[in-house]
N, C-alpha and C positions, 0 to 999 in steps of 0.2 A: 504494500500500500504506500502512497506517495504520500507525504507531510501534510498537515492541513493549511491552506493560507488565512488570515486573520479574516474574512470578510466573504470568500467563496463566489457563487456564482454574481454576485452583486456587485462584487468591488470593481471592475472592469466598467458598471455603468456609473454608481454612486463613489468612486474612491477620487474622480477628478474634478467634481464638484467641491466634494467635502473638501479638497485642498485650495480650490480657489477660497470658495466661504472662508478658511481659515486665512488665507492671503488677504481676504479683506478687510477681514475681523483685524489682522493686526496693523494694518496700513490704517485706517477708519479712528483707530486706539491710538495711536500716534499722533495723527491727525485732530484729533478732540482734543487730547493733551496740549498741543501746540497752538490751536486756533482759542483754546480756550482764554489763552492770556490776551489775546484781543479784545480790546473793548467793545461792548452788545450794540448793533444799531438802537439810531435814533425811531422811538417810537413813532407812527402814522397817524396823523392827526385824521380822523370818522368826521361822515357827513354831520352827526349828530354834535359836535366838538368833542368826543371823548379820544383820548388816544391809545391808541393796540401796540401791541408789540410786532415784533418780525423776528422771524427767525435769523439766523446770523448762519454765517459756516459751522462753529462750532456745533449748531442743533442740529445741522443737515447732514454731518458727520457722525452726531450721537445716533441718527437716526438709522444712517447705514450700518453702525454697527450694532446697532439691535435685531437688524434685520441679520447681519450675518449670524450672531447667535443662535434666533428663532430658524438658519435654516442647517446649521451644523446639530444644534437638539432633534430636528423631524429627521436627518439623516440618521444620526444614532438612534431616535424610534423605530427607523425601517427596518436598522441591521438589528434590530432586538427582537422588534416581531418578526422579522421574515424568518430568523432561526425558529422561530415556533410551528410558521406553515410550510416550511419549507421541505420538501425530504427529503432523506440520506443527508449524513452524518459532512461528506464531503463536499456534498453541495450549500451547506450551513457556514464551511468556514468556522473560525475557532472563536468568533465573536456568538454566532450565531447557534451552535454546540452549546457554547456557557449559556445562554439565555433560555437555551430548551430544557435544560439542566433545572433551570430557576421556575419553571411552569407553575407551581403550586405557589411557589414564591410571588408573583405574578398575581395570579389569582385573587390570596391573600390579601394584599396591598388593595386593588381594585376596588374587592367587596369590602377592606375598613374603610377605604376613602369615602367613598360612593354610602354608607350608611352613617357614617362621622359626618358629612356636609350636609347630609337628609334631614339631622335629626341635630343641627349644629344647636338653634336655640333652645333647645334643650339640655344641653349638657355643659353648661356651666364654659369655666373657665378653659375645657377642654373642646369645647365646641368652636369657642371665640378664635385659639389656633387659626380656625379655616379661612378665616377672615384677614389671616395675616402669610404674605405670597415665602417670605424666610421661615415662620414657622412651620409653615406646612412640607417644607423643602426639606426642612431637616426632621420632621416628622416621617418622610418618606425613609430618609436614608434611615432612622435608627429602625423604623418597623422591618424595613427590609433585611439589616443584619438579625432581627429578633425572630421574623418569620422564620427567615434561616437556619437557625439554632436547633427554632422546636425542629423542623422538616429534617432537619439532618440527624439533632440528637433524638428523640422521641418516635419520628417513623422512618430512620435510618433513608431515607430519600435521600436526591438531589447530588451527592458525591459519588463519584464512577467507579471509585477506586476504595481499600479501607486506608486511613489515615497514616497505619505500620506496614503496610504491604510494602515488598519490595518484588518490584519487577528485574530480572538477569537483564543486564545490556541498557537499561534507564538511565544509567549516572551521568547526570548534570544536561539531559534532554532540551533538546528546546521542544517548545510551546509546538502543540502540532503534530508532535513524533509520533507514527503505530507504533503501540503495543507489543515487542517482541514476545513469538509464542502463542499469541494470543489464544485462549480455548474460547469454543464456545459458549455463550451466555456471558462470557467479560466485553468491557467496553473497550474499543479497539484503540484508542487514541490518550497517551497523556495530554489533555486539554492545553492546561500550563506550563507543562513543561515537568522534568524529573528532576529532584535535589540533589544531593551529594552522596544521600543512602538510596539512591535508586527509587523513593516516594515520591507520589503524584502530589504536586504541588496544587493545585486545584481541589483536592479531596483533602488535606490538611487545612487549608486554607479556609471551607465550607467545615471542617472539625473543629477548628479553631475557635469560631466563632459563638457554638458551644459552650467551649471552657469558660469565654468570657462572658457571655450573656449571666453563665452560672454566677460569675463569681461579682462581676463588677455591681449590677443591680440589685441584688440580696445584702452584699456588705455595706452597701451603704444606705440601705434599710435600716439594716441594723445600726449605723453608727448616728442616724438620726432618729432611730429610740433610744440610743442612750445621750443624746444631744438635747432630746426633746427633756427626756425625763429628769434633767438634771440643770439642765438650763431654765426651766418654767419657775422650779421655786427659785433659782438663784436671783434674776430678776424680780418677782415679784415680791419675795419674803425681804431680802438684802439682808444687813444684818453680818453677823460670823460664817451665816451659812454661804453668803455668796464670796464672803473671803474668804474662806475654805477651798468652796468648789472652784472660786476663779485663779488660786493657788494653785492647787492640782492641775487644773487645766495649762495654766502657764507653763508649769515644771515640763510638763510633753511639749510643749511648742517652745521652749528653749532648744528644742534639739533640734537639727537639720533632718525635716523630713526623709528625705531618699537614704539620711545614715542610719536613721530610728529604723525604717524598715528592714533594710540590710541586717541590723543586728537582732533582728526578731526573728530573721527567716535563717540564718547561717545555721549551720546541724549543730555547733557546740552551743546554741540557745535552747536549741529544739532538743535536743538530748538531754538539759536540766528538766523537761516536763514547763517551762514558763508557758509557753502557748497554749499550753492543754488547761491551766489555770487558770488564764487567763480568757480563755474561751469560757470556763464555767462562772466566771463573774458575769460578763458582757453579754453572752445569750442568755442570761437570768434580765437584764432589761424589757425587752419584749414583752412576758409576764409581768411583770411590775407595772409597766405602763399598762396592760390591758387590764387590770387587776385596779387600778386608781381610776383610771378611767371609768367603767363599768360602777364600781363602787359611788363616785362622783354623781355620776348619772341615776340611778336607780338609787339613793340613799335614802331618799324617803320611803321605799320601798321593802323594806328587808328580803321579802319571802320572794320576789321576782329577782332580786339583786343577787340571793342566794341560789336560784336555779339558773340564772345567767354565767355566773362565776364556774357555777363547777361545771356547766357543759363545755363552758369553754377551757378553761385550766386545766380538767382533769388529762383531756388529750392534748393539749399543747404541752404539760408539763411530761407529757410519758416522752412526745415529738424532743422536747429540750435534754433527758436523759437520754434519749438514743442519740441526741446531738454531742453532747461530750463525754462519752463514754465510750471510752478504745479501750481494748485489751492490751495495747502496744506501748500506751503511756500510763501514767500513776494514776488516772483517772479512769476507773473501771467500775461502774456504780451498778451495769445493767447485765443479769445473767444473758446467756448467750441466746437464749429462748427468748426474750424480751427485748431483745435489744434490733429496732426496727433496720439499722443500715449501718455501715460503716462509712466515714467521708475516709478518704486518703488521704495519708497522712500530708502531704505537701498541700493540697489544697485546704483544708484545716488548719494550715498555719498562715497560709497565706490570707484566708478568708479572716481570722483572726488577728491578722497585723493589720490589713485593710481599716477595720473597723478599730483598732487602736489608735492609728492613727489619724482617723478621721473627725472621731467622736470631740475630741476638744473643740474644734474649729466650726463643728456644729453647735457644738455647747456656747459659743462665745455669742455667734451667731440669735439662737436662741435667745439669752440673756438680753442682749440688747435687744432684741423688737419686746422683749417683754418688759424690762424697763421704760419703754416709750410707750406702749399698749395699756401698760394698769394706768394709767394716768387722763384715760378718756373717759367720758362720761357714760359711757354704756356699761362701764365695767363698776364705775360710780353706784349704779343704778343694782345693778347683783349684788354687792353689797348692802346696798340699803333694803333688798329681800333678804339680806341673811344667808344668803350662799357662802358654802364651804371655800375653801381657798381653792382647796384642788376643783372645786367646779368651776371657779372663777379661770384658774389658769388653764384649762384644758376644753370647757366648751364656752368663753367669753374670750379670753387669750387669742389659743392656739387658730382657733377657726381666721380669725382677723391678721393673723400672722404666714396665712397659707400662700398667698401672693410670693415674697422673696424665698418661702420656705421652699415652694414647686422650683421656680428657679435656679435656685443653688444644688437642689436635690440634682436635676439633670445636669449641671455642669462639675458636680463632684461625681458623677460615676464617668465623666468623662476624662477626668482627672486622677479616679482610679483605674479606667480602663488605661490609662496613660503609666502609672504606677506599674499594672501588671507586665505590662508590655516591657519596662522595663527592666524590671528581675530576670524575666524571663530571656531577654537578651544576655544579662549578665548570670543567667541560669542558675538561680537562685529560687527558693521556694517549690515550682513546679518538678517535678520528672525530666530529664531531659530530653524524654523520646516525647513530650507531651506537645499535640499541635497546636497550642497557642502560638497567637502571631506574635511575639514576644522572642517565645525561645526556636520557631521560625526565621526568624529574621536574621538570630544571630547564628543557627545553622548556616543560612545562606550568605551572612554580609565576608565570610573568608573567599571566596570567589566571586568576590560581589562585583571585581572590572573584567571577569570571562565569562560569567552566567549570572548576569543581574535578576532573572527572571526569578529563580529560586527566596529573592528577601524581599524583591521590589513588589512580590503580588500582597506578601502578608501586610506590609508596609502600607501598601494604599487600601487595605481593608479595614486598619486601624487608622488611618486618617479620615476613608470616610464616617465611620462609627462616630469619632469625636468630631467630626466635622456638623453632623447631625446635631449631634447634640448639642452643641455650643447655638446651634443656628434654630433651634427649638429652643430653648433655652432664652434666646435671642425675641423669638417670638412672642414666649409666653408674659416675659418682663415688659413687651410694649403693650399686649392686650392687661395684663394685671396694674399695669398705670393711668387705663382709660375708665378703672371701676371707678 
C-alpha cells in the first residue's frame, strides 16, 4: 500500500485555493497593520446635515481579510466532512481518516450545541455562553477533547490502534505509513505517524486525553471544596480563625509552585506514605462541605435533614474509603471485599499534589469575594431572620460569588492541565509508558528536529484543551459582568 497524503482525492482541487486564501490572509494582515497608522477619512457630510463615516483602506483591508478567514475555515469544513462521506480509507487522505475517526465525536458536539442554543434562556449563566462568539469557541474545543475521552476511554472507540501496541518496522513513521503485516480486522495505516517505540501516535494521542480529562477536572473539584470550605468562614467569621487559615494558606504559597509539586511527586516523598495522608485529609473535604451544606439547609428540619444526610454520606463515605485505601501504602482501612477500586499509584499522587497545590489559591480566592459579599445588604437581611452562619455563607454567600468562582474554576484546570503536562514531560508522577500528552511529548521532543510528528501532535492537543479553556473562561467573565 502507498502512504496516505494529508488531504486525498481533494487536495489537487481545494489545496491551491487554501494557499492563495492563506496568501491573502497574510498580505491583507500586513496591510491592516500598516494602513492602520493612517489617519481615518474625513466624514461625509448627508442630505439631512448629519455626517457618516467612510471606510478608509484600513477597513477594506480588514474586510478582505475576514473574508480570507471565512474561506480557509469552509475549506477545512470540506476536508472534515468529506473524510466522513467519503470512501476508502485512501481516498480520505490522512486529514480526512482523523475526522472519520472523530464520527461520534462529531455527532456529540452537534446535538450539545444545537440543544445548549435551543434551550439557551433557560439555563442560566451557561446558556448566556451562546451569546458570546469566544465563548462558544472554546466551549467547542474543550467538549471536543471531553467527548473524546469518554468515546475513547468508556466505549474504547475512535483510536485505530491500542495506546502500548507496538507494530515490527513503525519506529519513528511518518504520518500516513501502512501498517507492516497488517492482519485482518486491524487498521491499515498509522494515521500520525509511529514514535520511537514503534506506537501509533494518533491512538496515544486520543488515550491521552483520557488520562487528562480524568485527572485535571476532578482535582480541581476537589481543590475548590477544600477552597470553598475553608475560605467561607475565613472571610466571613475573621477573627484568629482567618489568621490561622490565611497562615497556613500563605506557608504553601511561599513555595514555588512547579518545586512544591516536584517534591510531592518524586518516589522518596511517595515512599514516606505523605501522599497517601494527605489524600485522607483532603478527600474528607467533599463530605464536610456536603454535610454543612445539607445541614445549613434543612436545619429547621431534623427528621428530612436526617434522611438527607445518611443517603447521601453513607455511600459517598464507603466511595471516600475505597478512595484512600491501598494495600500498597500505610493506609489500608478497607478489607479486600469492600474495597470498590484501586486508583494507581502515580495517578493518586498526582491527583493528590494537584489538589495540594491548588487549594490555597482557591482558598485566598474564596476569602476575599466573601469578605466583600457579607457586607451587602441581602446578607444584612439573613441575618436579621436569624440565619445560621453557615447558611449565610453557603446559600446567601457562595451563590453571589459563582460569577468569578465559574471562571477561575475553568482557567485552573487549564492550568493544571498545564501542571500535568509538565511532570509528565519531566516524567515524574505518571508511569512512563503512560499516554498523556505530557510524558508524550517528552518521549518524542529527543528526535524532535528528524521526527517532529511524534511531540508536535501531543503538543497541539494540549494547547488546544487550554486554549479552550482560557477562551471559555474568557467568555463566561464577559456574560457574568452583564448580570
Amino acid at each position: 500500500m502507498e502512504p496516505l497524503s494529508w488531504t486525498g482525492l481533494l487536495g489537487p482541487v481545494l489545496n491551491p485555493i487554501l494557499l492563495a486564501a492563506l496568501a491573502v490572509l497574510a498580505l491583507s494582515l500586513i496591510a491592516t497593520l500598516i494602513l492602520g497608522l493612517l489617519p481615518a477619512p474625513a466624514p461625509v457630510a448627508q442630505a439631512d446635515g448629519t455626517l457618516a463615516g467612510r471606510r478608509g483602506p484600513a477597513d477594506w483591508s480588514r474586510l478582505v481579510m475576514q473574508g480570507a478567514l471565512w474561506a480557509i475555515l469552509a475549506i477545512v469544513v470540506i476536508y472534515l466532512g468529506a473524510g466522513i462521506v467519503i470512501p476508502g480509507i485512501e481516498n480520505k487522505g490522512i486529514i480526512g481518516a482523523v475526522s472519520s475517526r472523530f464520527l461520534p465525536v462529531w455527532i456529540a458536539l452537534i446535538a450539545t450545541f444545537a440543544l445548549s442554543i435551543t434551550f439557551k434562556r433557560r439555563l442560566g449563566l451557561y446558556g448566556k455562553l451562546f451569546d458570546n462568539p469566544i465563548g462558544m469557541a472554546g466551549f467547542g474545543l474543550v467538549m471536543f477533547w471531553i467527548f473524546t475521552a469518554l468515546f475513547a476511554g468508556l466505549f474504547d472507540m475512535i483510536t485505530t490502534h491500542g495506546a502500548l501496541d507496538v507494530a515490527s518496522g513503525m519506529k519513528n513513521k511518518a504520518p500516513g505509513t501502512p501498517l507492516n503485516g497488517a492482519e485482518p480486522g486491524d487498521y491499515p495505516y498509522y494515521l500520525l505517524g509511529g514514535d520511537t517505540l514503534a506506537r501509533d501516535v494518533f491512538s496515544r494521542m486520543v488515550a491521552g486525553s483520557f488520562v487528562v480529562i480524568r485527572i485535571a477536572p476532578l482535582a480541581t473539584l476537589f481543590a475548590f471544596m477544600v477552597g470553598i470550605t475553608l475560605g467561607l468562614p475565613a472571610g466571613y467569621v475573621g477573627g484568629r480563625l482567618d489568621t490561622l487559615l490565611s497562615f497556613l494558606a500563605n506557608l504553601i504559597l511561599a513555595f514555588p509552585v512547579i518545586l512544591l509539586f516536584y517534591l510531592l511527586v518524586t518516589p522518596e516523598i511517595v515512599e514516606t506514605g505523605i501522599p497517601s495522608y494527605l489524600a485522607v485529609v483532603l478527600f474528607l473535604f467533599p463530605l464536610v462541605f456536603l454535610t454543612v451544606l445539607i445541614n445549613a439547609r434543612y436545619f429547621t428540619d431534623p427528621r428530612k435533614r436526617t434522611i438527607i444526610l445518611a443517603s447521601v454520606l453513607i455511600p459517598l463515605g464507603w466511595l471516600y474509603l475505597s478512595l484512600v485505601s491501598d494495600r500498597d501504602t500505610p493506609v489500608n482501612v478497607l478489607p479486600a471485599g469492600l474495597d470498590l477500586f484501586d486508583i494507581p499509584g502515580g495517578i493518586l499522587v498526582v491527583f493528590v499534589s494537584v489538589v495540594f497545590v491548588n487549594a490555597p489559591t482557591v482558598f485566598r480566592i474564596v476569602r476575599g469575594l466573601a469578605m466583600d459579599i457579607k457586607t451587602r445588604d441581602y446578607v444584612a437581611a439573613a441575618q436579621t431572620r436569624g440565619e445560621g452562619p453557615w447558611y449565610i455563607m453557603l446559600w446567601e454567600i457562595l451563590p453571589n460569588a459563582r460569577g468569578p468562582l465559574i471562571v477561575d474554576f475553568c482557567l485552573r484546570i487549564g492550568y493544571t492541565t498545564i501542571l500535568l503536562g509538565t511532570l509528565g514531560f519531566f516524567g515524574l508522577g505518571l508511569p512512563p509508558d503512560s499516554p498523556d500528552w505530557g510524558t508524550t511529548i517528552n518521549a518524542g521532543r529527543k528526535l524532535l528536529s528528524i521526527y517532529p510528528h511524534a511531540a508536535i501532535v501531543p503538543a497541539l492537543a494540549l494547547l488546544s484543551l487550554v486554549l479552550g479553556l482560557n477562551l471559555m473562561a474568557d467568555g463566561l467573565r464577559e456574560e457574568s459582568l452583564k448580570d
